[in-house]
VOGU-3710 file (C-alpha; in Angstrom, 3 decimals, decimal comma):
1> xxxxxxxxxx> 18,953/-2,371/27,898  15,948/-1,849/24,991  15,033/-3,287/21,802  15,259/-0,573/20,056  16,505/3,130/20,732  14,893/6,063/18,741  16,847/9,192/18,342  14,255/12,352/17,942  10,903/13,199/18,923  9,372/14,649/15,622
11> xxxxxxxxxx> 7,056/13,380/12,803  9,341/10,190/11,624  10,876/9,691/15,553  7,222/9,468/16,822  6,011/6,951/14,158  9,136/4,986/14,563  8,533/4,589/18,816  5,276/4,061/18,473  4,835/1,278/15,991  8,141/-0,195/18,025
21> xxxxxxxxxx> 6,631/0,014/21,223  3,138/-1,228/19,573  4,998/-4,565/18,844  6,005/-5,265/22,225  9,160/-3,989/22,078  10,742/-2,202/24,854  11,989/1,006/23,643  13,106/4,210/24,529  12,695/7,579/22,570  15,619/10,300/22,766
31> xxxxxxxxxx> 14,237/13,814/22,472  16,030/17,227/23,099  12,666/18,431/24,636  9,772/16,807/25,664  7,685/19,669/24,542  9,041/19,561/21,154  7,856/15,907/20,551  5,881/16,145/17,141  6,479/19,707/16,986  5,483/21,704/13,533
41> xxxxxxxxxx> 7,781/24,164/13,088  6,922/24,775/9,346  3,488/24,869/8,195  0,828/23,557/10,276  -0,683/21,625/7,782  -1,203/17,878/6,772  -1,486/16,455/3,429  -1,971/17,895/0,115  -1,629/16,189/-3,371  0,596/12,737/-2,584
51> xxxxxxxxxx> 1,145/13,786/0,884  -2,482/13,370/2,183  -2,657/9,356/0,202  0,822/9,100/2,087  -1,328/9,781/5,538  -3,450/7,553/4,494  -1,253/4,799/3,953  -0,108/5,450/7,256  -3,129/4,896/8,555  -3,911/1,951/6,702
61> xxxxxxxxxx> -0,546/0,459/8,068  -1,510/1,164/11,908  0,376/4,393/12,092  -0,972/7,409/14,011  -0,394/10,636/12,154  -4,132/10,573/10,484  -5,824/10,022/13,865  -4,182/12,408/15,520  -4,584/15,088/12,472  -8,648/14,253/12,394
71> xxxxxxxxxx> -8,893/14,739/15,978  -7,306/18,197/15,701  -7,523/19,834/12,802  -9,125/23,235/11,940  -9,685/22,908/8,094  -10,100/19,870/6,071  -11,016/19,773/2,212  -10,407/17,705/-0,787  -8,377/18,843/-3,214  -8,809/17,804/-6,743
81> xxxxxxxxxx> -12,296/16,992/-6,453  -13,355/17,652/-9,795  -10,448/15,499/-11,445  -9,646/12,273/-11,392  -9,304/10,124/-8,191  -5,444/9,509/-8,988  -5,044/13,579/-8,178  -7,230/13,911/-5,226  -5,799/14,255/-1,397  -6,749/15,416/1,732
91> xxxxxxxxxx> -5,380/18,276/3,276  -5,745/19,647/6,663  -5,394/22,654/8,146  -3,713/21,915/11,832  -3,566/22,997/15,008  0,037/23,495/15,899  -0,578/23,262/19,454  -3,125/20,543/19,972  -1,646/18,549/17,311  1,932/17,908/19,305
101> xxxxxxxxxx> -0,619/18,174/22,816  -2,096/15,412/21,364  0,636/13,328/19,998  2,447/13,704/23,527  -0,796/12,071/25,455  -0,727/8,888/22,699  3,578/9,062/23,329  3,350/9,195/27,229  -0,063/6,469/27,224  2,027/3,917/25,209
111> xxxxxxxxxx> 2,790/0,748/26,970  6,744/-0,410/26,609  7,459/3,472/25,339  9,940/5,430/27,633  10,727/9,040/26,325  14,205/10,569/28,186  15,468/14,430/27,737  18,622/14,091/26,306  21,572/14,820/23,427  23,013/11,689/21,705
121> xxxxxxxxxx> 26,768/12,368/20,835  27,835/9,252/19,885  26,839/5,222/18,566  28,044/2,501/20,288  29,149/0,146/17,260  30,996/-3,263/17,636  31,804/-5,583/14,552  29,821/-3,552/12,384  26,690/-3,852/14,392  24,991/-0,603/16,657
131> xxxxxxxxxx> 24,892/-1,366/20,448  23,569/1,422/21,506  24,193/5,372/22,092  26,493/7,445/24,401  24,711/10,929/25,761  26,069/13,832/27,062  27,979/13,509/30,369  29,124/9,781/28,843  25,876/8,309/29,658  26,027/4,519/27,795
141> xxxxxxxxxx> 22,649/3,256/26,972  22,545/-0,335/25,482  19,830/-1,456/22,788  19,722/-4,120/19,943  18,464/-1,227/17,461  19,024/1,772/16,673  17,023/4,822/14,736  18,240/8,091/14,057  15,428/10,576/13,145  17,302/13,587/13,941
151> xxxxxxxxxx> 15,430/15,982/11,563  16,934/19,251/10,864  19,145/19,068/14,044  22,268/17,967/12,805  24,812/20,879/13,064  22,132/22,932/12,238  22,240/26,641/11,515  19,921/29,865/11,231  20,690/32,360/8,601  18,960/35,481/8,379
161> xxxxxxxxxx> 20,604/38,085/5,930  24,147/38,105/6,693  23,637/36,643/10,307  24,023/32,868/11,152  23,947/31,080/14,477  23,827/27,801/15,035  20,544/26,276/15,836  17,803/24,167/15,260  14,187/25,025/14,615  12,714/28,198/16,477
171> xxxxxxxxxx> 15,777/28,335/18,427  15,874/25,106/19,907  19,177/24,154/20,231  21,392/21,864/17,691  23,759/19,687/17,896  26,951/18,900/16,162  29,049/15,482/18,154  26,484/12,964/16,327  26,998/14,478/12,761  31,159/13,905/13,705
181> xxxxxxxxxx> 30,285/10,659/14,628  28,828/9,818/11,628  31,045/11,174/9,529  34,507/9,074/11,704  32,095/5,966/10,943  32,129/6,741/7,208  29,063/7,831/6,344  28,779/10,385/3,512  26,593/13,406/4,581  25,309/15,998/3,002
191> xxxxxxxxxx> 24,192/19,653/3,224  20,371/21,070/2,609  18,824/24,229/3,252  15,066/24,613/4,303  13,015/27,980/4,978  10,046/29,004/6,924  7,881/32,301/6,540  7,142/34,671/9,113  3,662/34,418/11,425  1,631/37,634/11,660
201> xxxxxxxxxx> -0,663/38,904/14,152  -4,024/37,312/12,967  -5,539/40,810/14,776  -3,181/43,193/12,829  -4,386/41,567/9,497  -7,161/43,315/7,171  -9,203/39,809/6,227  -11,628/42,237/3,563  -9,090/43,035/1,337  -8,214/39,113/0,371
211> xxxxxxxxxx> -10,212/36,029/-0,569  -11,845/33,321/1,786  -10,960/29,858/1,767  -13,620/27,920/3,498  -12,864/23,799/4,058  -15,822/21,084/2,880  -18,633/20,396/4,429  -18,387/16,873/3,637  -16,547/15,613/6,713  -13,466/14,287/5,439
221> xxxxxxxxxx> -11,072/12,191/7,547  -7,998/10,490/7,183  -8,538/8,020/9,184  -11,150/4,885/8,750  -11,709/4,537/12,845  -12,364/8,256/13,216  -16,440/8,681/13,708  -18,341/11,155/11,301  -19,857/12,306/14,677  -16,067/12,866/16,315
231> xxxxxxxxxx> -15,300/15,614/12,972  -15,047/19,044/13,657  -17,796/20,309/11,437  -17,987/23,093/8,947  -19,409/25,650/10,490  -16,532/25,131/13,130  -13,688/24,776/10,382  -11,260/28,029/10,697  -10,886/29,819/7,159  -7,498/30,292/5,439
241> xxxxxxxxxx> -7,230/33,742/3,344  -5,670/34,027/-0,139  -3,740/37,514/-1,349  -1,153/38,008/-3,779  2,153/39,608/-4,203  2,271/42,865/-5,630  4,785/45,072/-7,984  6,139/46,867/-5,011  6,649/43,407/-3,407  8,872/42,169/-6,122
251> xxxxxxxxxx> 10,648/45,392/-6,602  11,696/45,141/-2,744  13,220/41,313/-3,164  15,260/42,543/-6,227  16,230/45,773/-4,663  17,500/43,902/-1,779  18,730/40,418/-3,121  22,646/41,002/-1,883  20,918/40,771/1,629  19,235/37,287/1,316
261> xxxxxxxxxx> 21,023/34,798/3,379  20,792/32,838/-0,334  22,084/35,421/-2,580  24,648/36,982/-0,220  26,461/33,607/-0,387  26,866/32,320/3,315  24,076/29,528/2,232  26,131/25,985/1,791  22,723/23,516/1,537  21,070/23,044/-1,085
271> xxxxxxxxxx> 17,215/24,314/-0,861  13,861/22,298/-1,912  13,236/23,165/-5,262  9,390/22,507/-4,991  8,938/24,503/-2,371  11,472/27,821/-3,034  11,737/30,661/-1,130  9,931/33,799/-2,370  13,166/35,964/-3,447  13,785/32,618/-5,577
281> xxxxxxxxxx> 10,587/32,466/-7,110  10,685/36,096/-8,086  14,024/35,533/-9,236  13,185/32,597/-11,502  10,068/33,820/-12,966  10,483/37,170/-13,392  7,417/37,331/-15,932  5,382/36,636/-13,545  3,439/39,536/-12,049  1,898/38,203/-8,971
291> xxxxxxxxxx> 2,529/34,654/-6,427  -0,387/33,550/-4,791  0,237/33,832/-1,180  -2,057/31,670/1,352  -2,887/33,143/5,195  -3,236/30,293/7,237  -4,399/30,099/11,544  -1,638/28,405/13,033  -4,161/27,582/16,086  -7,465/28,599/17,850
301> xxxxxxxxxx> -4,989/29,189/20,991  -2,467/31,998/19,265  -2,824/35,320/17,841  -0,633/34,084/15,048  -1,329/33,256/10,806  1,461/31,705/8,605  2,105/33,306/5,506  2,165/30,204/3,207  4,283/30,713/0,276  6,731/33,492/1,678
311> xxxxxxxxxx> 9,607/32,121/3,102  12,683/34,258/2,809  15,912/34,564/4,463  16,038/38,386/4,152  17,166/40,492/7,108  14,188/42,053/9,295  14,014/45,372/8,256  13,629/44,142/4,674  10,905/41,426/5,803  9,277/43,886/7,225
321> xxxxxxxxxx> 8,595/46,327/3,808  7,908/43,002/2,200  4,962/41,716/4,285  3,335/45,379/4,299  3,281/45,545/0,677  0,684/42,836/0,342  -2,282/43,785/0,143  -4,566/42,982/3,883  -1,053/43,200/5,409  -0,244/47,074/5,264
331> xxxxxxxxxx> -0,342/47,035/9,081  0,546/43,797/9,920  2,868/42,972/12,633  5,094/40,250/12,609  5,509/37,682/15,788  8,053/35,932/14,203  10,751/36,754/11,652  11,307/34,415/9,076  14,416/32,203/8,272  16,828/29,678/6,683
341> xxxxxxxxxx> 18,034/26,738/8,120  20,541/24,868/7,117  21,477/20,912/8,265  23,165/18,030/7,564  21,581/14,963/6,260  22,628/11,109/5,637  23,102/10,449/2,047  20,038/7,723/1,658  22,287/5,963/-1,221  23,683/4,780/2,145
351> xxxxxxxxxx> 20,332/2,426/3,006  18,936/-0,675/2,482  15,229/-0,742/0,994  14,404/-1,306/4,974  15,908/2,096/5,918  18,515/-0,105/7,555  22,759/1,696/6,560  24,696/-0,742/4,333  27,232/-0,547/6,763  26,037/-0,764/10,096
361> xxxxxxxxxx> 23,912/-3,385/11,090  20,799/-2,589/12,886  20,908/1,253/12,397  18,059/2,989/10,932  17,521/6,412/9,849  13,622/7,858/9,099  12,739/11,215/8,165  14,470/14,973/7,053  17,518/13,749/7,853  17,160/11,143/5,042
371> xxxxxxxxxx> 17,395/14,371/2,554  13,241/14,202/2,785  11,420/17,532/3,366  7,802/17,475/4,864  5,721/16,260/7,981  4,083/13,310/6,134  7,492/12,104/4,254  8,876/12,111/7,922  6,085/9,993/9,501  5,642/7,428/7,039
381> xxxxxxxxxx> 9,598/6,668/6,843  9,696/6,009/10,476  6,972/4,328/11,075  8,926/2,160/8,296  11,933/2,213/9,800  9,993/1,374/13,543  8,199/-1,557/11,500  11,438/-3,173/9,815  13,539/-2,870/13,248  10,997/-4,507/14,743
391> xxxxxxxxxx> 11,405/-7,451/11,926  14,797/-7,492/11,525  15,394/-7,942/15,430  12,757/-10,839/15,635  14,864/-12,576/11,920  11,853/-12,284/9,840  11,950/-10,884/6,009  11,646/-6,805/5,910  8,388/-4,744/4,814  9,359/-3,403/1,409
401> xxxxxxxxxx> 6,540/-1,492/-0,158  6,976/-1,678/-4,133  6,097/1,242/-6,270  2,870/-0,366/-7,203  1,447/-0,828/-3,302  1,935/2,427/-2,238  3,569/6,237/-2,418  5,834/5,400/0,752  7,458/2,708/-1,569  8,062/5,319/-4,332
411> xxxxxxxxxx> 9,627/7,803/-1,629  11,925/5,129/-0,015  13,030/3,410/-3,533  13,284/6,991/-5,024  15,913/7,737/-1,901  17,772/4,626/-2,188  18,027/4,488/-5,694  18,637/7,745/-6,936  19,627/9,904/-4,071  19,109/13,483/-3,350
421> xxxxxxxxxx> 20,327/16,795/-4,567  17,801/18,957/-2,439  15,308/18,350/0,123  12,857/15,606/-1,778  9,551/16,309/-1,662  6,689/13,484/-2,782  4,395/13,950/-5,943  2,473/12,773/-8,055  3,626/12,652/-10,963  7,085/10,655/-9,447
431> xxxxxxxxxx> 4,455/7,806/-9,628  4,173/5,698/-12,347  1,186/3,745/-10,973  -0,700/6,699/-9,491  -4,224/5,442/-10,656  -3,869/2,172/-8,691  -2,403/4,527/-5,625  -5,647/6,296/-4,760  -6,664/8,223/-1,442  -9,802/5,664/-1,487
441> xxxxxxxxxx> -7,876/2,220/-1,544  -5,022/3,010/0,960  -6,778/-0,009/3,142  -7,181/-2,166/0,099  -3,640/-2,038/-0,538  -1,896/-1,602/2,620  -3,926/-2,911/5,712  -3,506/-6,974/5,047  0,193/-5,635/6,137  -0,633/-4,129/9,331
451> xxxxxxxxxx> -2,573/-6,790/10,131  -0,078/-9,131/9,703  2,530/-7,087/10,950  0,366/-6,522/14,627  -0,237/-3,092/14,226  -3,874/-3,306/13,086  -6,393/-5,003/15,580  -8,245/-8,312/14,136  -11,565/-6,209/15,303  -10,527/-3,456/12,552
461> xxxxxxxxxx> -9,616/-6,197/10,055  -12,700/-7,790/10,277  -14,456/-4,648/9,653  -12,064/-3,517/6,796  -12,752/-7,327/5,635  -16,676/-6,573/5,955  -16,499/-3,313/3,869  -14,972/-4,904/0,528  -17,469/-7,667/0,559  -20,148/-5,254/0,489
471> xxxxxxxxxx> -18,333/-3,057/-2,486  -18,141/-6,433/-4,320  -21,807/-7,398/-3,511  -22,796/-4,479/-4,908  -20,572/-3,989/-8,025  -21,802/-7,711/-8,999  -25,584/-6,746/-7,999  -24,731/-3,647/-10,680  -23,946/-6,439/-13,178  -27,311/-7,818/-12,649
481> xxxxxxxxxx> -29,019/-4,765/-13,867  -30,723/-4,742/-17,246  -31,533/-1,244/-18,372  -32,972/-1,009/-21,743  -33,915/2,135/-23,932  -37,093/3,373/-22,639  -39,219/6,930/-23,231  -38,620/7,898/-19,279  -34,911/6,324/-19,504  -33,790/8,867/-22,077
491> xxxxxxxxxx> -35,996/11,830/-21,388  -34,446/11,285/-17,945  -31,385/11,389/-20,004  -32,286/13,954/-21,942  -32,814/16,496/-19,600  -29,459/15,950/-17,585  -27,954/16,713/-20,521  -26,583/13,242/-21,043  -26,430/10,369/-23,649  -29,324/8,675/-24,027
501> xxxxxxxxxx> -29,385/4,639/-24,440  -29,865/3,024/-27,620  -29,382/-0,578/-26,781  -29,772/-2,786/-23,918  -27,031/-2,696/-21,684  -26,086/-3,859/-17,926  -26,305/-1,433/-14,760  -22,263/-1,708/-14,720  -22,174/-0,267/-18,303  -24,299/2,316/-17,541
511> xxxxxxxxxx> -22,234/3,483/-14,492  -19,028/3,691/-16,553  -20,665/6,048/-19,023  -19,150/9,643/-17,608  -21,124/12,001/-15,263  -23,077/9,003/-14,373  -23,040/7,621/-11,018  -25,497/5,431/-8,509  -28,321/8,381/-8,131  -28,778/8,491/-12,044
521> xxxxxxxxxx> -28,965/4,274/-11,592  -31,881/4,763/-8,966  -33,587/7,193/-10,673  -33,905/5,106/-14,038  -34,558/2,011/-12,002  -36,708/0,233/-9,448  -33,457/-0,327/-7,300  -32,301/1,584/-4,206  -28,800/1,891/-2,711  -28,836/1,899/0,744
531> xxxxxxxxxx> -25,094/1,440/1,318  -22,901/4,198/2,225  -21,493/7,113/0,115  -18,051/5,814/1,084  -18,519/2,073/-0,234  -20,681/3,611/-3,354  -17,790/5,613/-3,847  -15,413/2,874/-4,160  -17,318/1,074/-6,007  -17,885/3,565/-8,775
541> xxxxxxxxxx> -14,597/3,961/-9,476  -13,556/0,663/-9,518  -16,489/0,766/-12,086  -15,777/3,783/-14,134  -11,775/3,139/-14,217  -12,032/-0,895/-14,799  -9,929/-0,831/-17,865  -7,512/1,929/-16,508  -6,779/-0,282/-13,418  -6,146/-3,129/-15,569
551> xxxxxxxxxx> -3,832/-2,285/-17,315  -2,164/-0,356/-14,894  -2,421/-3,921/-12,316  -0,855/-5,596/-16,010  2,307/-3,129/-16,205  2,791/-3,362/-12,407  3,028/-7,161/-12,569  5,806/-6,742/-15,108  7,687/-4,447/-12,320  7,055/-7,564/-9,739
561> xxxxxxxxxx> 8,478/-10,162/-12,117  11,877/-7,586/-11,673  11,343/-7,267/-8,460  11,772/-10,575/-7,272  14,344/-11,080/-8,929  16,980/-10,304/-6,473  20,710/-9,146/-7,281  23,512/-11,482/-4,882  25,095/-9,357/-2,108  28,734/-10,531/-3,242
571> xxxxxxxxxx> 28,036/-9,971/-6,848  31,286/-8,215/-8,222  30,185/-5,587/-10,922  33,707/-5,343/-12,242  33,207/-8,996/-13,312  30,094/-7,944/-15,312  31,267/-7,762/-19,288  30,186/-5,424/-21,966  28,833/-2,347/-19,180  28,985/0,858/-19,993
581> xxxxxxxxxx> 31,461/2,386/-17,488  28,899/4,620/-15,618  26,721/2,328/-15,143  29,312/0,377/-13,513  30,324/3,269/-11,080  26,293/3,665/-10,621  25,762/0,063/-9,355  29,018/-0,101/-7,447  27,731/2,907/-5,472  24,151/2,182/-4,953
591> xxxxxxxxxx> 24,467/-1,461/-4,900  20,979/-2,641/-5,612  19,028/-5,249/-4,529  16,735/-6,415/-7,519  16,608/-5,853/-10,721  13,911/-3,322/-10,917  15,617/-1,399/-8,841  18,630/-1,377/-10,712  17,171/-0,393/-14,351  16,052/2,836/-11,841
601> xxxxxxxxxx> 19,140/4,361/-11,427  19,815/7,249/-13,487  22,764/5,876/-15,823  22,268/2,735/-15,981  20,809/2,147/-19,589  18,173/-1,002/-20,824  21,780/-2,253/-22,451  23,319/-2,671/-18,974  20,359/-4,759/-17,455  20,484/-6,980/-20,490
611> xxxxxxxxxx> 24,214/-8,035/-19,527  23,318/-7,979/-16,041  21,155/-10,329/-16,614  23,160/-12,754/-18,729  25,708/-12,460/-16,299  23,302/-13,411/-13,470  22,036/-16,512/-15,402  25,850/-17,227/-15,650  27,104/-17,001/-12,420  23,882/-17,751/-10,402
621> xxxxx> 21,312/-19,672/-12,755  18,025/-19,768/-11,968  18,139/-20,146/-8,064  18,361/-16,144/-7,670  14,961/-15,756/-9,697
//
């Protein structure tokens, strides 16, 4: 008997254990193969724009993806760094084998954590409520909770060309009883595609005739407990290669497009459409004369480089004129053949806000097979779905995340809410309040809940705790600053190339001025910042963006005022006069739990929230607000 049971060893299965077990529950962790557990069988790579702030909420949370990715990584560098800090994210470069190695040493270390080989064919379910799961052979195994992060397992299939077999990732086997199980309890599923490149032989590659892509030499982490002294530094950072696809490349794909897997018509999911494969993209923008195409090291312990941006599902003879017609690949030889995989996935219109199903109690599902695509989608939602099991076993209120506090909140309400079509993929711009989500305020916004939660130590808090008083000492000892328009000042000025002052102003004016920041303060001034980059950092754009953030923090507050206000389980939407008929079907179907998230759904117009409302007031006065 366990607390709670977690079906699947990857990104979101991991998370979901881990932050289970962390909170003193005894659990158990179902994985088809040990070795597999956190497995990358796509890109090695972590973060990116969105994905690496969604690490870093992780983090922030007491998750363990961004520890693990600091202490292993072979690239790391800032993207966005000359823009705005809304658009800037860490991304990593990975090693796909001491990345998992690692993960499995924090899995099999983890007091109350037991990790069995297994299959899970069936739930146990009584009155509506999981009991546990049924394995192969009719092994019963009891628990109070129950999370399915199956990935891309469920009756999964390869296609390449013509050809299809069923399987999971690189061959690992599938399986198909759970997805009938599912489907007999009456969940809707649905069908997506993904894709993977193929890996080259690093040695077989001619580097000279494409373009180096060297990480930072600032040493980035994700993580606020890794040490500066623990990062791998630059001169030890692995470089990534960029080429391009060529005319003969494209005249290959198009020659050849009855063969794709995707244009031959034996593909039944529906593929990402932010990440496409490369006969789509050359299909879709046929103006365009050349794709970008990224060589990446898979790990310092294999002869083997992804091809970032070539996934295909073309047969292998027709892969292999492709890859030689780029150019530092005319002799390449291909370790493994790229693919298509197909899967089914739980419609997420079928959870609660908590990642818990609307019609079984006490079942959660986290990750790809929530119609999500990507490592860092996958972690975050079970380390959600690990988090509100835990809360929802010991009867206290669930973690929602609003769209406001964080990107994971955007992801889950953006599931629940609208749905999926294709595998969803997290970016910026599906965030309204992306200035006050930042890569350098994940803590600020996030840890005061893994605190509370148990999942951050009170040691780290403290220290978290120490770090803003010293950003607000020193913003207010900015305030304090009187600079007035001196010779030195503006010849100083002057030859930076850079407004000069003509009135007296404060040193917090003077940092919000643009390409100004604390050195320029020092260097006009008797005063000396001894604090670190990291807390100067903050500070400056807390500075420089005041107004921003305010009103952003003003519009968000509106969004609380509709969040709160919650929408009555047994609320009958035929009852509700005067809406329009598809919003009607909408709400019936996604049954939301607030307002705010109701005004989301695509459909439902301003019109139909105003008679939801009225009829709230109505039916349920004031007590609902």
């Amino acid at each position: 008997m366990y607390d709670i049971i977690v079906i699947g060893g990857g990104h979101a299965g991991v998370e979901a254990a881990l932050a289970s077990a962390r909170l003193k529950n005894k659990t158990l962790m179902i994985v088809g193969s040990i070795m597999r557990i956190s497995n990358m069988p796509c890109n090695p790579s972590i973060g990116g724009p969105a994905k690496g702030i969604v690490v870093r909420e992780i983090d922030a949370l007491g998750g363990q993806m961004a520890k693990t990715c600091d202490e292993t990584f072979l690239q790391m560098k800032m993207l966005n760094l000359s823009k705005g800090p809304a658009v800037r994210a860490l991304r990593a470069q990975s090693d796909k084998v001491t990345y998992p190695k690692r993960m499995r040493e924090v899995v099999f270390s983890q007091e109350n954590l037991e990790v069995k080989e297994a299959y899970v064919e069936e739930l146990i379910v009584e009155n509506n409520c999981v009991k546990g799961v049924i394995l192969e052979g009719n092994e019963k195994i009891y628990g109070n909770a129950v999370i399915i992060a199956s990935g891309t397992y469920l009756a999964s299939r390869v296609l390449c060309g013509h050809e299809f077999w069923p399987s999971g990732p690189d061959n690992e086997r599938t399986t198909t009883k759970l997805s009938e199980c599912l489907k007999k309890l009456g969940f809707n599923l649905i069908r997506l595609k993904t894709g993977t490149p193929p890996r080259i032989k690093t040695n077989s590659i001619d580097f000279s005739k494409t373009t180096p892509q060297p990480g930072d030499s600032i040493p980035w982490h994700f993580s606020d407990e890794t040490l500066v002294k623990d990062i791998r530094p630059i001169e030890k950072q692995a470089l990534c290669y960029l080429t391009y696809t060529t005319e003969e490349t494209h005249k290959i794909i198009l020659e050849n497009l009855d063969k794709s897997s995707m244009y031959g018509g034996i593909v039944e999911g529906v593929g990402p459409r932010y990440c496409p494969s490369i006969e789509d993209k050359i299909v879709r923008f046929r103006d365009k004369e050349r794709h970008q195409i990224f060589l990446e090291p898979e790990s310092e312990y294999i002869d083997e480089t992804y091809v970032q941006g070539f996934s295909t599902s073309m047969p292998h003879d027709v892969q292999e004129r492709m890859v030689h017609s780029l150019p530092g690949l005319e002799n390449a030889v291909i370790a493994k053949y790229a693919y298509a995989i197909e899967y089914d996935a739980i419609n997420p219109l079928e959870l609660k806000a908590n990642l818990e199903t609307k019609k079984i109690n006490n079942l959660f599902f986290a990750g790809q097979v929530n119609g999500t695509s990507g490592y860092e989608e996958a972690a975050c939602q079970g380390l959600m779905a690990g988090i509100n099991a835990n809360l929802k076993l010991k009867g206290k209120e669930p973690l929602i995340l609003r769209r406001d506090e964080a990107y994971i909140g955007v992801l889950i309400d953006d599931l629940i809410t609208k749905g999926v079509r294709d595998p969803y993929r997290l970016l910026t711009s599906r965030a309204e309040f992306r200035l006050l989500l930042r890569h350098d305020n994940a803590n600020e916004r996030l840890m005061k809940y893994g605190y509370e939660i148990g999942l951050v130590s009170q040691e780290r808090y403290d220290k978290f705790l120490l770090k803003r008083k010293k950003i607000d000492e020193l913003k207010q000892r900015v305030e304090n600053i009187t600079i007035t328009p001196k010779n030195n000042i503006n010849e100083y000025l002057l030859s930076l190339d850079k407004p000069v002052i003509n009135e007296k102003i404060n040193g917090y004016d003077f940092l919000r001025r643009p390409n100004i920041d604390f050195n320029d303060l020092e260097n006009i001034t008797d005063e000396k910042f001894i604090e670190t980059e990291e807390i100067k950092e903050q500070a400056l754009i807390e500075i420089k963006y005041l107004g921003y953030i305010q009103k952003a923090y003003k519009e968000a507050k509106k969004l609380e005022m509709m969040e709160s206000r919650k929408i009555p389980q047994d609320i009958n939407y035929d009852d509700v006069n005067n809406l329009a008929l598809e919003a009607r079907e909408k709400l019936k179907k996604v049954l939301p739990e607030t307002i705010a998230q109701a005004s989301r759904i695509s459909g439902v117009n301003p019109s139909d929230i105003t008679m939801l409302l009225v009829y709230l007031e109505g039916r349920y006065g004031t007590s609902n607000k």
